[in-house]
VOGU-3710 file (C-alpha; in Angstrom, 3 decimals, decimal comma):
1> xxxxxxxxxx> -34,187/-0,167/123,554  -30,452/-0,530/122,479  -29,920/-2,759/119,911  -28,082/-5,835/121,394  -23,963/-5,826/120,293  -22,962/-8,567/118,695  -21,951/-11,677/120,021  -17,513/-11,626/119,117  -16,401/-14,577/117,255  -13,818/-15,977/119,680
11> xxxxxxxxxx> -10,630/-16,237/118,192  -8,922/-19,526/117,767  -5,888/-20,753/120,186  -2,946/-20,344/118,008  -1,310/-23,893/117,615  1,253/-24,749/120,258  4,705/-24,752/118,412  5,846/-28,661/119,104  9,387/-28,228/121,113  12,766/-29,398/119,399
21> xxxxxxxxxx> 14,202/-32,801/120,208  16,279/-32,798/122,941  19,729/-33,202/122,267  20,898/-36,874/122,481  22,212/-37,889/125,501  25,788/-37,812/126,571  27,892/-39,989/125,906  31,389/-41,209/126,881  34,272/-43,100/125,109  37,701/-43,230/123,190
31> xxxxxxxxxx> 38,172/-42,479/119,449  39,770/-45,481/117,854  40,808/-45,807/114,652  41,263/-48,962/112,772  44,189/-49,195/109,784  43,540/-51,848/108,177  44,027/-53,665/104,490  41,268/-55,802/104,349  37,546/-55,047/105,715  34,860/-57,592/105,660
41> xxxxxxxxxx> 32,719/-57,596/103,474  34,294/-55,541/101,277  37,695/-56,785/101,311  38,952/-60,104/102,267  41,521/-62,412/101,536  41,426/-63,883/105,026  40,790/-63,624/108,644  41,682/-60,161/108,806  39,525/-58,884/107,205  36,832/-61,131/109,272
51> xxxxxxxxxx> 38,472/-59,299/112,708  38,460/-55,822/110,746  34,573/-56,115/109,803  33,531/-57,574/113,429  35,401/-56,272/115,780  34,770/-52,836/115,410  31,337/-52,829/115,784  31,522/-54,810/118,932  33,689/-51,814/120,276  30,997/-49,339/119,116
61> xxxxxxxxxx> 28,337/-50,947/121,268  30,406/-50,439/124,160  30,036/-46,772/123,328  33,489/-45,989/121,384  33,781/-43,674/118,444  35,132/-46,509/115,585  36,710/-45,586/112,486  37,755/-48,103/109,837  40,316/-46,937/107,617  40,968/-48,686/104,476
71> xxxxxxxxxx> 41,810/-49,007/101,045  39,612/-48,265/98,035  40,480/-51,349/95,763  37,447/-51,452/93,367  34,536/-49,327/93,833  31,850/-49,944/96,446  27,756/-49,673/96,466  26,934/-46,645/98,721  29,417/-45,167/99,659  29,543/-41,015/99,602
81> xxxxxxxxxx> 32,851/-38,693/99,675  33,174/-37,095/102,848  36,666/-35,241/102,156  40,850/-35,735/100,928  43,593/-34,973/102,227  47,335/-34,117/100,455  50,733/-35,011/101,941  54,250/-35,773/100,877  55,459/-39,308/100,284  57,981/-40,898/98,038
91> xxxxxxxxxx> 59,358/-37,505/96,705  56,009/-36,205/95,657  52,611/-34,763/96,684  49,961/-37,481/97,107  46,182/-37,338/97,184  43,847/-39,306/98,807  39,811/-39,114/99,044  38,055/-40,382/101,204  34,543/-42,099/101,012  32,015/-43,020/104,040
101> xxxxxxxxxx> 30,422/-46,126/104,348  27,966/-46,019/108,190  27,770/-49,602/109,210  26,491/-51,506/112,975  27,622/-47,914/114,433  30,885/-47,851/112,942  32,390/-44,842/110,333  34,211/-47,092/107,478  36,468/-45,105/105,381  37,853/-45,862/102,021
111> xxxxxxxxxx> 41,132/-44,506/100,755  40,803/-43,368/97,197  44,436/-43,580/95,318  45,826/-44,580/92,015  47,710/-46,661/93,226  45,407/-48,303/95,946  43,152/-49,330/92,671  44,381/-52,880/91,699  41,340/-55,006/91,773  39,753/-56,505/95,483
121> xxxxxxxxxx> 40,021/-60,080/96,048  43,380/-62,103/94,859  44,589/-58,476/93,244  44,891/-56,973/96,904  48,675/-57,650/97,202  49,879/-58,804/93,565  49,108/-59,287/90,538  48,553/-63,504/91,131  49,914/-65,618/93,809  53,805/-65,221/95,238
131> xxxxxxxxxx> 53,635/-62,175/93,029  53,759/-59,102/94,936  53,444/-55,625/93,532  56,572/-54,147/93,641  55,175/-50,839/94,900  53,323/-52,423/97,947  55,605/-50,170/100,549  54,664/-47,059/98,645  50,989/-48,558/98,690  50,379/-49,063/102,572
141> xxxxxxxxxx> 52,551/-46,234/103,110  49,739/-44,166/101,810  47,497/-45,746/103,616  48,825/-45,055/107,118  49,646/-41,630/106,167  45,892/-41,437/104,998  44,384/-43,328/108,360  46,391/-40,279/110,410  45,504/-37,642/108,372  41,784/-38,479/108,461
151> xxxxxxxxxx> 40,989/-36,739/111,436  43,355/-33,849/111,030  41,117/-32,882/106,904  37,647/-34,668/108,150  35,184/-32,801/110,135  34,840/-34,917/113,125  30,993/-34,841/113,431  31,530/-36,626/110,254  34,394/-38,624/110,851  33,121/-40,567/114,192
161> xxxxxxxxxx> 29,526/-39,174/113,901  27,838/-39,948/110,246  27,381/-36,460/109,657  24,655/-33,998/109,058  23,031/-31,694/111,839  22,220/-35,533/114,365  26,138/-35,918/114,165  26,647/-32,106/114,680  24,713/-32,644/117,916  26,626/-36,092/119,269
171> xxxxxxxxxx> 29,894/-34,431/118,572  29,082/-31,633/120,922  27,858/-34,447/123,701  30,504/-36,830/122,956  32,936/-36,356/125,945  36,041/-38,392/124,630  37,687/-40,114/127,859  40,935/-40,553/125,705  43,481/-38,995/122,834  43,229/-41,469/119,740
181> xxxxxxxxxx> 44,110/-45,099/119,684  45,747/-46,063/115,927  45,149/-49,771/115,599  47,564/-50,827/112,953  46,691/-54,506/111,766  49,668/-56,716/110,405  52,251/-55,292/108,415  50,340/-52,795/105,820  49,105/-51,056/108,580  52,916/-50,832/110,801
191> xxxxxxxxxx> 53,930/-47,663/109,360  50,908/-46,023/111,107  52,852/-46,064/114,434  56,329/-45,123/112,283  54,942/-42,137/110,538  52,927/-41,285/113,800  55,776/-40,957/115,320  58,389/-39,852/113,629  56,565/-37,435/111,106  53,665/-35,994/113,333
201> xxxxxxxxxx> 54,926/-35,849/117,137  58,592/-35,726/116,953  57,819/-32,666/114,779  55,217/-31,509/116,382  55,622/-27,888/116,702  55,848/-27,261/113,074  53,595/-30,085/111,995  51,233/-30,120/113,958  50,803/-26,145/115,824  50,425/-24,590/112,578
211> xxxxxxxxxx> 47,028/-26,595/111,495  45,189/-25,172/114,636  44,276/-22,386/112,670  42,195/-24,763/110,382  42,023/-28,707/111,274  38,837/-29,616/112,849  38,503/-28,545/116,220  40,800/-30,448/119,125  42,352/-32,257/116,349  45,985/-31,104/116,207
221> xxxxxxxxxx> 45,926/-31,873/119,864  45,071/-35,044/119,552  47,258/-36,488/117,403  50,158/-34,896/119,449  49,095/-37,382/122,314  47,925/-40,413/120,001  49,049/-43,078/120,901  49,366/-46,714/118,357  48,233/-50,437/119,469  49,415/-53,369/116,769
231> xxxxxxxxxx> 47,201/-56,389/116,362  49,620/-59,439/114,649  46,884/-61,624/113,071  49,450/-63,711/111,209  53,458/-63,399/112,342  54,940/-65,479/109,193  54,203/-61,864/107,124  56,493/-59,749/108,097  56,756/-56,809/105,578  60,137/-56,967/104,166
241> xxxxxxxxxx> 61,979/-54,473/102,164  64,915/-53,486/100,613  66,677/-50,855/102,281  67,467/-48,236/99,498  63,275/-47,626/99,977  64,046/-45,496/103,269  64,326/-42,490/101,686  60,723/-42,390/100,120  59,377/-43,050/103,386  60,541/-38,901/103,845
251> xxxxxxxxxx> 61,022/-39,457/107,606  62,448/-36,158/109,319  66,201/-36,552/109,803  69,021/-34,118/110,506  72,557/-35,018/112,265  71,311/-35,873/115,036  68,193/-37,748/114,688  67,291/-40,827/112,181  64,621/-42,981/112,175  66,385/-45,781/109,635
261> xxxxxxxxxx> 67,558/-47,764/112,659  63,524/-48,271/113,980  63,288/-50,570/110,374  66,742/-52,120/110,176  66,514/-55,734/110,174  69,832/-58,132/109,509  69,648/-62,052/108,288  72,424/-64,494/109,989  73,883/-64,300/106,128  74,757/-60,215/106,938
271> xxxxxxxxxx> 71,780/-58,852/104,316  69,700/-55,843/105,500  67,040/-54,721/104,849  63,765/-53,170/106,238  61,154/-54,668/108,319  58,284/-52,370/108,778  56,082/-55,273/111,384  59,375/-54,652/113,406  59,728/-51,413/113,431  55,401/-50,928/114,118
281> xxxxxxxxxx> 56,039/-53,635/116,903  58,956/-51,280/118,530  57,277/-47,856/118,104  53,535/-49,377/119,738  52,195/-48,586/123,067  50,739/-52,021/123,395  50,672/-55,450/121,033  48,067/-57,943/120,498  48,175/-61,220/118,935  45,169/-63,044/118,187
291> xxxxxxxxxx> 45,475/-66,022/121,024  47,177/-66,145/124,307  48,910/-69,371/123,373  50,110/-67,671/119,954  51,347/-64,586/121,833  53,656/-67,017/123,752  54,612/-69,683/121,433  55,873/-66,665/118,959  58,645/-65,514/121,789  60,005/-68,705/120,899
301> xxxxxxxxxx> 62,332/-69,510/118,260  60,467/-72,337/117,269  57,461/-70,329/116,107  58,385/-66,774/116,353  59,249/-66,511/112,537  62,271/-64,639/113,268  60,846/-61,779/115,386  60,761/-63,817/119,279  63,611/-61,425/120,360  61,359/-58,898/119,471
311> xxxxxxxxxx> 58,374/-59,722/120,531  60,398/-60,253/123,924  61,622/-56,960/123,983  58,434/-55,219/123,765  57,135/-57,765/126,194  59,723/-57,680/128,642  60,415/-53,676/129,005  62,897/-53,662/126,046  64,936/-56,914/127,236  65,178/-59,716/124,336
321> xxxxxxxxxx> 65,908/-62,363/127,703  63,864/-65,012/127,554  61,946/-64,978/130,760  59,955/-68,532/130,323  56,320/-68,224/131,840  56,650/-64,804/132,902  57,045/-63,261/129,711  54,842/-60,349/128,861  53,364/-60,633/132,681  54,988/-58,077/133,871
331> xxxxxxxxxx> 54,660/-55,408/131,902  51,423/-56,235/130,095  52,059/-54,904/126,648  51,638/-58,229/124,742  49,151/-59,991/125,064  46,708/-62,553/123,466  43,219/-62,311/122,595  41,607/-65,052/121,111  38,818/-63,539/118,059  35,191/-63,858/118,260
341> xxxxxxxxxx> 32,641/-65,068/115,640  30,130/-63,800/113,352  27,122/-65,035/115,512  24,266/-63,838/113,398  26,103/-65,541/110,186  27,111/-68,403/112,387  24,325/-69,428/114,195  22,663/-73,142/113,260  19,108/-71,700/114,917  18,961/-69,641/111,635
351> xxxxxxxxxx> 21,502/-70,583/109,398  19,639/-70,539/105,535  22,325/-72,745/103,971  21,653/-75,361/106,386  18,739/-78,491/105,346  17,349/-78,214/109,462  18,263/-75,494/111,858  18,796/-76,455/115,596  19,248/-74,713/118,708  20,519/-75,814/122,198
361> xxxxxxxxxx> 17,485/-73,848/123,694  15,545/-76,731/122,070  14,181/-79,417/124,314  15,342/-82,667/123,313  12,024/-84,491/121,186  10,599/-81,073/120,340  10,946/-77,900/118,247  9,842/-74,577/117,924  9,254/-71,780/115,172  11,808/-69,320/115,058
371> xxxxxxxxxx> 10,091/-65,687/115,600  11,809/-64,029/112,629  12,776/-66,467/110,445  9,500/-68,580/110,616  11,712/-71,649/110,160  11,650/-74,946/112,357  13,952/-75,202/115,269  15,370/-78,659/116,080  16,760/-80,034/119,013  20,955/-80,325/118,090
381> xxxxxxxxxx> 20,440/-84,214/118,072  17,785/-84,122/115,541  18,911/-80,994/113,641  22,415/-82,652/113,063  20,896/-85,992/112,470  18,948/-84,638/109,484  22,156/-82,043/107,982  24,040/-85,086/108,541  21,720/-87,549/106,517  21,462/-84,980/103,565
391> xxxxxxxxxx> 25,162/-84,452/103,006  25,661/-87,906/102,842  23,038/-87,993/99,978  24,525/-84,776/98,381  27,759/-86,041/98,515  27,233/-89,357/97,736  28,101/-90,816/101,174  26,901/-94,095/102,358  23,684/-93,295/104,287  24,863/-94,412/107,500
401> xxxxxxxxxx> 23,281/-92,508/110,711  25,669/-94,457/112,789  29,053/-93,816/111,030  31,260/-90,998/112,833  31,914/-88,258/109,712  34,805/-86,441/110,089  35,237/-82,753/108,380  38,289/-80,915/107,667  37,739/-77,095/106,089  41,014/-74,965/104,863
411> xxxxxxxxxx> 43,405/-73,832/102,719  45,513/-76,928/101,561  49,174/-76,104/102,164  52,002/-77,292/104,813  50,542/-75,093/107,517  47,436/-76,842/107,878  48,602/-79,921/108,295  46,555/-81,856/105,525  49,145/-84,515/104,651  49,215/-85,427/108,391
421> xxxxxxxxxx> 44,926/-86,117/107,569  45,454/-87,423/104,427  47,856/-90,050/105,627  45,505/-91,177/108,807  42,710/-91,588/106,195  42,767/-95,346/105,805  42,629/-95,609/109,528  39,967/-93,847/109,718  38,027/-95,782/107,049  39,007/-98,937/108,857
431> xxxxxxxxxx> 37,594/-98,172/111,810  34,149/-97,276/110,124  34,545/-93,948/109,592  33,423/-91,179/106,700  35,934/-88,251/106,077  34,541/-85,199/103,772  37,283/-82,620/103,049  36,785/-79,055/101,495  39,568/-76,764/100,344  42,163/-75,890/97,490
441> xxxxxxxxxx> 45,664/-74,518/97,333  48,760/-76,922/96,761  48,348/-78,803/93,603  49,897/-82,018/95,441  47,700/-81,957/98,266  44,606/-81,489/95,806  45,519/-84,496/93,758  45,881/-86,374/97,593  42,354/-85,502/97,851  41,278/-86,821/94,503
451> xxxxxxxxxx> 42,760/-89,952/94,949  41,544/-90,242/98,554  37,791/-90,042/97,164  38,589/-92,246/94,594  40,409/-95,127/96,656  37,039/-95,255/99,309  34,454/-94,041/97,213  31,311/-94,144/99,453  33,097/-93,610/102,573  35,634/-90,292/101,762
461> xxxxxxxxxx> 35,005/-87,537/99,588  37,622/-84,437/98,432  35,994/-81,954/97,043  38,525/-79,121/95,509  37,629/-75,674/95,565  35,428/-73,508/98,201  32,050/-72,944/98,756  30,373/-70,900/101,315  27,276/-72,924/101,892  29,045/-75,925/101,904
471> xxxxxxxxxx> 31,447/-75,096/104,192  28,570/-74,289/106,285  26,520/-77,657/105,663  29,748/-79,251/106,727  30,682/-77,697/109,975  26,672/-78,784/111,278  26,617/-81,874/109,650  29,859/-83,580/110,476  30,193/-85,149/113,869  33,856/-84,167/114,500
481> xxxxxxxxxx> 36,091/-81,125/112,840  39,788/-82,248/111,874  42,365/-79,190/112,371  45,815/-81,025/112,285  47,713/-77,894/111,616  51,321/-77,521/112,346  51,171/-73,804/113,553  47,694/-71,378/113,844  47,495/-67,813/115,167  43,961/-68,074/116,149
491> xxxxxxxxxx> 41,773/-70,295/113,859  37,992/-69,715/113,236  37,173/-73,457/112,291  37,424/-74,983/115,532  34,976/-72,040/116,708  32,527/-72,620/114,612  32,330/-76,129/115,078  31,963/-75,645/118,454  28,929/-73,499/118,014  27,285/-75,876/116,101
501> xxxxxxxxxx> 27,987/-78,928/118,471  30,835/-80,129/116,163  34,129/-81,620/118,313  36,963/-80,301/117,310  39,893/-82,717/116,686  42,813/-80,273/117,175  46,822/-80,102/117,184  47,730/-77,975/120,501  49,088/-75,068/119,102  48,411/-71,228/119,260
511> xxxxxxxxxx> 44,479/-70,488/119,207  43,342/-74,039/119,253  45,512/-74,734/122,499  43,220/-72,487/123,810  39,796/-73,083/122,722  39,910/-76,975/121,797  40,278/-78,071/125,347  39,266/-81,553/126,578  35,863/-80,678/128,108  34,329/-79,599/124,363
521> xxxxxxxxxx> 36,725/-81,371/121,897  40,061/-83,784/121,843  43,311/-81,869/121,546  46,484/-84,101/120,617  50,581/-83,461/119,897  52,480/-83,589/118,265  51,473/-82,684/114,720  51,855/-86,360/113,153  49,630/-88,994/111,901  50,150/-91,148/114,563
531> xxxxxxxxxx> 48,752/-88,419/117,323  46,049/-87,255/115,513  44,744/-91,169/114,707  45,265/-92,061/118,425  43,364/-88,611/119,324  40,673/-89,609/116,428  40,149/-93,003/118,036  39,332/-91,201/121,280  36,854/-89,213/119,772  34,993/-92,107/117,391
541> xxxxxxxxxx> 34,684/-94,282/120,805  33,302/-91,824/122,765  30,645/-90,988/119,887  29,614/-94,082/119,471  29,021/-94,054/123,863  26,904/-91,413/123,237  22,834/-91,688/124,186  20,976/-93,642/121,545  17,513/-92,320/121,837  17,860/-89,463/124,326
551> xxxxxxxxxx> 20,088/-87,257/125,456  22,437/-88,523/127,938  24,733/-85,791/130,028  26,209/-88,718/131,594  27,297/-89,529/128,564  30,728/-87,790/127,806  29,851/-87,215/124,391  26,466/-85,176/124,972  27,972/-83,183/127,511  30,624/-82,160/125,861
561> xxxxxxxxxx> 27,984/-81,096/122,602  25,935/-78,895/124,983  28,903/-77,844/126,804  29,952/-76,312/123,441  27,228/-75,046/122,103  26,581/-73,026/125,254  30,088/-71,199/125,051  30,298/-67,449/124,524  32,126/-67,362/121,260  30,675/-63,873/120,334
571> xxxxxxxxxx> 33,314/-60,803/119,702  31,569/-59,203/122,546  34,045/-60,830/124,631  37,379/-60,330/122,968  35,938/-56,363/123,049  36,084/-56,327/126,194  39,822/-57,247/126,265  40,379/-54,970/123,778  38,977/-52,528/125,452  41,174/-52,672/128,505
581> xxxxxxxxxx> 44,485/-52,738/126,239  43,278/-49,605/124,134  42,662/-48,064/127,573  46,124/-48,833/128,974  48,027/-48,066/126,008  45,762/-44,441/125,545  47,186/-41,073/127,008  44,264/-38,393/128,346  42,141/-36,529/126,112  43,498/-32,881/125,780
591> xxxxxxxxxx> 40,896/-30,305/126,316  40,707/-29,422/123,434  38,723/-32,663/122,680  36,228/-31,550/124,743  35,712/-27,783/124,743  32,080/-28,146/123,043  30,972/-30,340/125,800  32,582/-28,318/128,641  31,236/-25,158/127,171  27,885/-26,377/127,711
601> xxxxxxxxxx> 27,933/-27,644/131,033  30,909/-25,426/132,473  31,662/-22,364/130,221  33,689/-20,474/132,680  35,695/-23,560/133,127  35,752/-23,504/128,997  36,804/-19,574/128,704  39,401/-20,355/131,423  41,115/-23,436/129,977  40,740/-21,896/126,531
611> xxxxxxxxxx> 43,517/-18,606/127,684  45,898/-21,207/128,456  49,037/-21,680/126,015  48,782/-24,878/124,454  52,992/-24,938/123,391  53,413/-27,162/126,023  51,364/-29,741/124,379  54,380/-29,928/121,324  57,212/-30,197/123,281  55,813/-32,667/125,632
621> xxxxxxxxxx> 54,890/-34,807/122,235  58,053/-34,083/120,499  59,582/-35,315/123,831  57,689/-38,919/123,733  58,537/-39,278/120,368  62,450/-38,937/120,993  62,107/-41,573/123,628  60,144/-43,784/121,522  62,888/-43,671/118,406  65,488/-44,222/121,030
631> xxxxxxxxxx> 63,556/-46,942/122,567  62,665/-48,540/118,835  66,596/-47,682/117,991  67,655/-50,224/120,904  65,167/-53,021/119,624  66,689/-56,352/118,326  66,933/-56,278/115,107  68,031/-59,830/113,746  66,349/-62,770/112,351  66,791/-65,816/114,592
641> xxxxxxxxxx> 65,890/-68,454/112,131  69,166/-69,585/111,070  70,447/-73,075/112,609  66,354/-73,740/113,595  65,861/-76,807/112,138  62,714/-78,129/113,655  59,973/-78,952/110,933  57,604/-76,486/111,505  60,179/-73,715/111,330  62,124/-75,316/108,323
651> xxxxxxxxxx> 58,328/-74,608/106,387  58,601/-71,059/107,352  61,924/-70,409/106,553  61,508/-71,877/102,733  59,299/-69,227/102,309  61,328/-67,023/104,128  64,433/-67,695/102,017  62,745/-67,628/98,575  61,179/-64,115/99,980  64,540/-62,816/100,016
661> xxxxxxx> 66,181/-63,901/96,549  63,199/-62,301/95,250  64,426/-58,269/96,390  68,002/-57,289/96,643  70,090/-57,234/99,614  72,642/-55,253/100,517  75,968/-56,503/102,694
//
């Protein structure tokens, strides 16, 4: 008998090779590209940099590729060097580096210059207050030259996309529905939509053309149809300078063309000089100011800091005529967008520097146990009740749960309208009142604060300086928010007192016109002591109307609290305005853009578009650009402040006047 074979040893399955990720879906949106001075938290001197660090990231959510362009002052935890550029500016070859920062979706880049390097903080713009650098044109003309050439030196993938092989991979699904969008903030950023202009598009063939042999892909292209948006956060800062500077701006000129008359700006006494907000202003798609009410109170002479005839003329289709109501409807390229807030740092449900959080969502008699903080969650009566009983014990308040306390938070200085406060005080007191007021700046109105706390000690306190978490134990402890001020842009007070269930006491003008209305707070004008007592007497009576032991809403009081605290202050709104403007003021993506995403999903349509001559793309740029510097040539270009004498303007053209006897002037 055979012998029996042997059984085979069955050989193992070989393990199934996992497949690769798929790529990440595709997505659709504009590049936009923030120039700004000041970025939250890194730099800050202001609101600006509040918008600058917020807004952003509430345009990335809505699917937009966000850059944040700004200066290097000091240097910054984590941040890694992603690429430089070189150009030519003030007779010389300049270079900049650039450093990445990836933050809530948004690419933050930080311009690395000598002369960028001064120190964040109060060293941003001079070496101590009133005290300008003298170099600051040179300084922020870097900057925009920097924020354009960006996209031209940087790889995009790691411009817009954070880089490695994930932004490798979004950068070939990214389908861009738009060329750029330069948003140039204030006056350091202006130049952006000057050099734009005059040094990129009106040039384009040689400028531009030549790099497509080794900018990132689609990127010569798209700066020739760029287009520029500028946000005014703060019109009384205009960027003034003397003339005999033009030259190191090394704008393209030649018998024909010049570019001077874009920055020319006269004073009534025949001085000129240069005015680079103007001349960003004049060569912009589109202009935003940061409240509706702001955007129409500065095309007055009242409040328009010089610049209403301007701001007219890029309203009103490049007539300075004052059209009343209708300016700026017609042709929709100014317009007003109130800011948003900070709602995860503003929020009293979870606020740390608070003694009791509170919530609206809170039933009134119970509380709940925040899921990620772990912390109690008050009903707003009870939750201010308790901040309000421990600021009166950490200031040294009479404990009083009955007495209206009034706030006021700010810089002290004619603007904010703190001897109009300061001067209702004793009212105030009379009528049972306790006033607690935070803030520094004028030496005058610090000593009125001093001698306020020491006159009705127990029932006032002034405490000079600034603190954070006090400002914060305020704003949820106080029952009403004092903003007297003569003139604000937007204001960020009054919004946060609102979202902690704090009524605003407000002068009507610019942002708190339109967000201190009479349903959630007590608006009042004029700006004098007599209107903002009367307005403060509304407000104490109808606080002390309020429920006693429950919550009343047919009490005014209550519903105006909940009314408040229910408002959508969050910057997801003003994005969306945004978002519209950017989209009107935007010209179409050039193919170019998109070639890696049509390739994939069309590459005949890719191999067909690529064989087409792209010339026409530089004459059709360098044509925009000659309309634009004939258009900016045309814009007013005088200051209208002379023979204003109403007191609000008379502050701003002190300040105006002793800015000019500090530079020279020329006749």
């Amino acid at each position: 008998t055979p012998p029996t074979p042997p059984t085979p040893t069955p050989t193992p399955a070989p393990t199934p090779t996992p497949p690769p990720p798929p790529p990440p879906p595709a997505q659709r949106g504009a590049p936009i590209i923030f120039v700004t001075s000041e970025v939250a938290p890194w730099s800050k001197t202001g609101g600006l940099g509040d918008v600058c660090g917020a807004l952003p990231a509430a345009l990335a959510k809505r699917g937009h590729a966000v850059l944040v362009v700004s200066p290097l002052y000091e240097p910054y935890d984590g941040l890694e060097e992603i690429g430089r550029c070189e150009f030519f500016l003030a007779h010389a070859n300049q270079e900049v580096r650039y450093w990445r920062k990836v933050r809530d979706g948004v690419t933050y880049v930080f311009c690395q210059h000598p002369a960028l390097q001064r120190g964040g903080g109060g060293l941003i713009y001079g070496s101590s207050p009133g005290n300008p650098y003298p170099d600051n044109a040179f300084r922020f003309g870097v900057l925009s030259l920097a924020a354009i050439e960006a996209p031209l030196c940087v790889k995009w993938s790691e411009l817009f996309f954070f880089g490695g092989e994930e932004g490798e991979q979004k950068r070939d699904a990214f389908h861009f529905t738009s060329a750029p969008v330069f948003v140039a903030n204030d006056w350091h950023g202006a130049l952006t939509p000057v050099f734009l202009a005059a040094r990129y598009q009106s040039v384009a063939s040689t400028a531009l053309a030549p790099r497509l042999a080794w900018a990132p892909e689609g990127a010569p292209e798209s700066i020739a149809r760029a287009t520029a948006v500028t946000i005014v956060h703060n019109l009384f800062h205009l960027g003034i300078f003397p003339s005999d500077l033009y030259r190191t701006l090394n704008l393209p000129e030649d018998d024909h063309v010049e570019w001077f008359p874009a920055l020319r700006w006269r004073w009534s006494d025949g001085g000129e000089c240069m005015n680079f907000l103007k001349a960003g202003l004049s060569l912009s798609a589109a202009v935003a100011l940061v409240s509706p009410a702001y955007a129409k109170e500065t095309q007055t002479q009242k409040l328009g800091c010089g610049m209403d005839e301007v701001l007219r003329s890029v309203a009103n289709f490049g007539s300075d005529v004052d059209l009343g109501v209708l300016n700026g409807k017609l042709s929709g390229a100014l317009v007003g967008v109130v800011n948003g807030v900070d709602t995860n740092e503003w929020d009293p449900a979870t606020d740390v520097h608070l003694p009791a959080n509170y919530s609206v969502e809170v039933t009134h008699g119970e509380s709940i146990v925040h899921a990620e903080t772990g912390r109690v969650v008050l009903d707003p009566r009870a939750g201010k009740a308790a901040c309000k009983r421990a600021l009166q014990i950490e200031l040294g308040l009479r404990e009083d749960p009955d007495a209206p306390l009034i706030g006021f938070i700010g810089r002290l200085d004619g603007q904010k309208g703190v001897d109009v406060l300061l001067e209702s005080v004793p009212r105030l007191v009379q009528l049972g009142a306790q006033i607690v007021l935070l803030g520094s700046g004028d030496p005058g109105l610090e000593d009125g604060l001093r001698g306020v706390e020491h006159r009705f000690k127990g029932s006032a306190v002034g405490w000079v300086g600034f603190s954070v978490p006090v400002s914060h134990r305020i704003t949820a402890a106080v029952d009403i928010l004092a903003m007297p001020s003569r003139f604000e842009p937007c204001g960020l007070n009054q919004l946060y007192a609102l979202r902690y269930g704090t009524a605003p006491v407000a002068h009507k003008t610019g942002g708190l016109r339109d967000t201190v209305t009479s349903d959630v707070g007590f608006p009042f004008a004029p700006c004098d002591s007599k209107s903002l007592t009367e307005a403060m007497e509304r407000a104490i009576k109808t606080y002390r109307r309020r429920g006693r032991e429950n919550v009343d809403e047919t009490k005014k009081w209550d519903r105006m609290r909940i009314r408040a605290m229910r408002r959508d202050l969050s910057w997801n709104v003003a994005a969306e305005k945004y978002e519209s403007l950017f989209t009107k003021a935007a010209n179409p993506a050039p193919f170019a853009m998109n070639r890696r995403a049509v390739s994939k999903s069309n590459p005949a349509l890719a191999a067909a578009r690529d064989a087409e001559d792209t010339a026409h793309e530089w004459r059709d740029a360098e044509r925009r650009a000659e309309k634009m510097r004939r258009k900016a040539a045309r814009a007013p270009n005088k200051d209208t402040r002379e023979g204003d004498r109403s007191e609000d303007s008379n502050l701003l053209w002190r300040v105006t006047s002793a800015v000019k006897s500090a530079i020279f002037f020329r006749r």
